[in-house]
N, C-alpha and C positions, 0 to 999 in steps of 0.2 A: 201830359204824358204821351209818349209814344205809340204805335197800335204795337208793332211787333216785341215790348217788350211787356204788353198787359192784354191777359184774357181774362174774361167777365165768367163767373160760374154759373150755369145753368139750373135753375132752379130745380130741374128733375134729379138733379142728382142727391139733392137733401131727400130721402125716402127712407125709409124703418119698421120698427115694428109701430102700430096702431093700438091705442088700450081703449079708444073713445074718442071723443071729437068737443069736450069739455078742458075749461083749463084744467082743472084738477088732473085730468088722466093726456094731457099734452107733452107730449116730446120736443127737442129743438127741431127736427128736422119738420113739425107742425107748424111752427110761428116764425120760421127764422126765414126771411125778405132777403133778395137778392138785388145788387147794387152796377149799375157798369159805371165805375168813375170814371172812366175814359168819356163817355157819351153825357152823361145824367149830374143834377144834383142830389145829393142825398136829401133825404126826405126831410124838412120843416119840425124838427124836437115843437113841443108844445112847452109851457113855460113848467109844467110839473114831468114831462118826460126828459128819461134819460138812455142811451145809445151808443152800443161798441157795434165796431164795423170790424170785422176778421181780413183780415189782408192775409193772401197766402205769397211768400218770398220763394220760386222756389230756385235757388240756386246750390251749388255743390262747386264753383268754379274756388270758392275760397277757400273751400277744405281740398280742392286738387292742388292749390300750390303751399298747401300748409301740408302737403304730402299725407293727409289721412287715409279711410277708407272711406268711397265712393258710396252715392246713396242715398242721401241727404236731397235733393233735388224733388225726391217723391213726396218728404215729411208732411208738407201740408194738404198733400190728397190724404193721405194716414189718416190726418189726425183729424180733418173733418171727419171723414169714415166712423173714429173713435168719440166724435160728440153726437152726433145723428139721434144717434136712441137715448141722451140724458133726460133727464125729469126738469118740465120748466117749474122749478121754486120760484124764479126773480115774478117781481109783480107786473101786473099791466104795462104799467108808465115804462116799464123798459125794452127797448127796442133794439132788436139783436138780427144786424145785418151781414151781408157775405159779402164786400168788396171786390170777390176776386182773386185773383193772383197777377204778379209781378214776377215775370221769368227772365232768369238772365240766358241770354243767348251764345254760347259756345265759352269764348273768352272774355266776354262783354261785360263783366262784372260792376263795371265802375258806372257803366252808360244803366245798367239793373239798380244800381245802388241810389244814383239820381235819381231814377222815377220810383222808386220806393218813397224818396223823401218826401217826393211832390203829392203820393197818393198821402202819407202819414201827414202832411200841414194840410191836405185839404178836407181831411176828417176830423180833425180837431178842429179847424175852421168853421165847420158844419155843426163843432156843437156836440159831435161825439169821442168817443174814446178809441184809439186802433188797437187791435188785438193784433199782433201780426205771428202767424205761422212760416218757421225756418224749414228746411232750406236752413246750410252752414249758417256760424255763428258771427261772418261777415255782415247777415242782416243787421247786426248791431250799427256799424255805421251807416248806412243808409235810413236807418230806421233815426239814429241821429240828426239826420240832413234836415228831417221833416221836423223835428220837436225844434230843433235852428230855428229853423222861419217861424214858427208858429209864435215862439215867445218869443222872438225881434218884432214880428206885426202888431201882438195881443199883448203882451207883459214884457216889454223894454227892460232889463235891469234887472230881473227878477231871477234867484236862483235854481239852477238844476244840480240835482245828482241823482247818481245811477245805483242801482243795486244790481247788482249780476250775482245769481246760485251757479254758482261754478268751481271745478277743480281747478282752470288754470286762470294765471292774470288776461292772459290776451293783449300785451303789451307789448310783442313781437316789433324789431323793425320791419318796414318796409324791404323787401328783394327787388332791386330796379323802378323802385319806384311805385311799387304795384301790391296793393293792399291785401289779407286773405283773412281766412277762419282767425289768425292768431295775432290781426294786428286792429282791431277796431277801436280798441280802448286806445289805445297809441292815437292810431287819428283822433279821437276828441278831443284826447287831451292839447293833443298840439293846435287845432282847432282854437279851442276855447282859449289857449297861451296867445293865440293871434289876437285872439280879438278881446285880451285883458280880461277873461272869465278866467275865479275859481276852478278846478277842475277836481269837483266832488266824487270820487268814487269806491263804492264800499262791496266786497266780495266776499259770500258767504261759503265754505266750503273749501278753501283753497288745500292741494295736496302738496307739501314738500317734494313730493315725488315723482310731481308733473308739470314742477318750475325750476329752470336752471335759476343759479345764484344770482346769473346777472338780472334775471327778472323780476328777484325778489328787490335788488338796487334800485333799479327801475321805480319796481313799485314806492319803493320808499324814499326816493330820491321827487315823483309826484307827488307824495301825501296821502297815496292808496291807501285803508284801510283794510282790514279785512281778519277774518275768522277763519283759524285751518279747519278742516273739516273732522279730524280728533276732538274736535272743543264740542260739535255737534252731539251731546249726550246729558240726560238727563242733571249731572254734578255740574254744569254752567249752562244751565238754561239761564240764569238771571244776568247770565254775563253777556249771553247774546240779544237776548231782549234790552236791555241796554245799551248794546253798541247800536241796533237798531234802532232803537227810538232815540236816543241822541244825534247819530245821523239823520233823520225823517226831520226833525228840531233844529236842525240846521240849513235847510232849505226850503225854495219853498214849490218846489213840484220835483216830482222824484219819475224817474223812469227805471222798470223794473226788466231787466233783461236776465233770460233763465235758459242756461245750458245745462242739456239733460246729460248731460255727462257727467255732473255733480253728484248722482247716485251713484249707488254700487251696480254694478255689472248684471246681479241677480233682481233686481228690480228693473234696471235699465239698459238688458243688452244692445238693446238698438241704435245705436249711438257711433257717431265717429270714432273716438277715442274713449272707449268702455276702461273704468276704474273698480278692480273687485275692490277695494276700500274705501269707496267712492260713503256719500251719506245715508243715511234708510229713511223714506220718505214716512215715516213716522208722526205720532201725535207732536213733537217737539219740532219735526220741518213745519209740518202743517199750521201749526198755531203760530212759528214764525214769519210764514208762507200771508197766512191773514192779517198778521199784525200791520204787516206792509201796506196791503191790501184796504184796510179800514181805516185805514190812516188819513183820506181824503186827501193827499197828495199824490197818489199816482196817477198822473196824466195818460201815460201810455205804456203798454206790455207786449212782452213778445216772447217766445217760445221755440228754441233754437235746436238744430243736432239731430233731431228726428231723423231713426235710419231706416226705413223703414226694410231694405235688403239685411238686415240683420236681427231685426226684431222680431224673435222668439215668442210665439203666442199672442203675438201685437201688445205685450207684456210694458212696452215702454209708449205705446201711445195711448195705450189706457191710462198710465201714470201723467199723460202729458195732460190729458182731456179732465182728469181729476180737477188737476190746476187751471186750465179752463176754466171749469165749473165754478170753483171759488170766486175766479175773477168774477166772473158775472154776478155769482150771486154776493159781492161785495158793495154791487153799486146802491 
């Protein structure tokens, strides 16, 4: 990796409220280790420990040329901010580090998007899981670059697919050649066409009304799956739990990419592109949210759209940090 496009986070900055200094009464911002994967190796797993590393992404250069609103760049200062005071439930053996951040520099996105991939194969490498904090929904590909190497070095052959909670596909073309918020899925797909992969991908959430026709083609013309976000309600819960778990059944490591734009607006104002019809982060998101999650194939997560100039009450990075929490406490 590069120095000028990765800063290391200072460990003073995880601080919060205090209940005791026993696990029982521990916060993350008490046990959570700070990592510079630019200098360092991540620390040695033990054969019963297990390990997510938080990568913060913070870029906004891909929602400037996907023409949204600006803001997105701060998401993953947010959204640590919004884990700091959680309650550690996960046990001992697991080991919850800060990798950092990964910032793209002006227009530099593509050179931000490379060394995201390098930090996301060298924590998988190490044996852990990356958590990566968006920063626009561009992280998707670069966040790709890394799960690439990782299963050509470690698992040759072996299949991925993607789940994304999202309102839109993200299967935008390229404009000049030059990637943004709306074309990530587009790059893997054509990626993975290169090099004679499958191209698995399942979207939960999608709104009619924030896909043109031709991207519904698109989708369907790759083999996209996907659930509109009307179907999200108690009268086909069995029908999304099913599309789930027979996509999770069909591969064999899943990566789970989640634009918080998929909710409604009154849960999620803080977002690029805010949806009032967006989904309600409800016992039905949540339980489909874990079903993912316990599945024992999600290799790696990320968490995109975070705005933090527009977020109302820090209303949508509480709801980001929720999801956080489950990760962790899933392993």
């Amino acid at each position: 990796m590069k120095n000028n496009n990765y800063q290391s986070t200072d460990r003073k900055f995880w601080d919060g409220r205090i209940d005791g200094t026993s696990r029982e009464d521990a916060r993350w911002h008490q046990v959570i280790e700070t990592v510079n994967l630019l200098e360092a190796d991540l620390p040695v797993l033990k054969e019963d420990e297990k390990g997510i590393v938080i990568i913060g992404f913070m870029s906004e250069e891909g929602v400037r040329r996907n023409k949204g609103r600006l803001g997105a760049i701060d998401g993953p200062y947010d959204l640590r901010k919004s884990c700091m005071n959680l309650p550690v439930h996960f046990p001992e053996n697991v080991k919850l580090l800060d990798g950092g951040n990964i910032v793209c520099i002006g227009e530099g996105l593509e050179e931000a998007q490379a060394t995201l991939g390098k930090a996301v194969a060298k924590v998988l490498l190490a044996g852990y899981k990356p958590l990566v904090f968006g920063g626009g929904h561009e992280v998707a590909y670069g966040h790709y670059l890394g799960l690439k190497q990782y299963i050509k070095e470690v698992h040759p052959g072996k299949k991925l697919g993607i789940i994304n909670f999202d309102a839109h596909f993200d299967l935008r073309e390229l404009e000049n050649g030059r990637g943004s918020s709306g074309t990530p899925f587009l790059q893997i797909a054509r990626d993975m066409q290169k090099e004679g992969e499958d191209f698995r991908y399942l979207v939960l959430g999608i709104q009619k009304n924030s896909n043109t026709k031709k991207l519904f083609n698109v989708a369907e013309e790759l083999g996209v799956e996907y659930v509109a976000g009307r179907k999200f309600n108690a009268a086909d819960r069995t029908l999304i739990f099913q599309k789930i778990s027979d996509f999770i059944n069909s591969v064999d490591f899943v990566y789970n990419t989640n634009c918080l734009d998929v909710f409604s607006a009154a849960y999620a104002p803080g977002v690029s592109a805010p949806a009032y019809n967006g989904i309600t982060p409800d016992a039905l998101f949540v339980k489909s949210f874990k079903k993912i999650h316990k599945s024992e194939k999600v290799i790696s997560t990320d968490i995109a759209e975070l705005n933090p100039k527009y977020d109302t009450d820090h209303r949508t990075a509480k709801l980001a940090a929720s999801m956080v929490f489950d990760i962790v406490n899933s392993l």
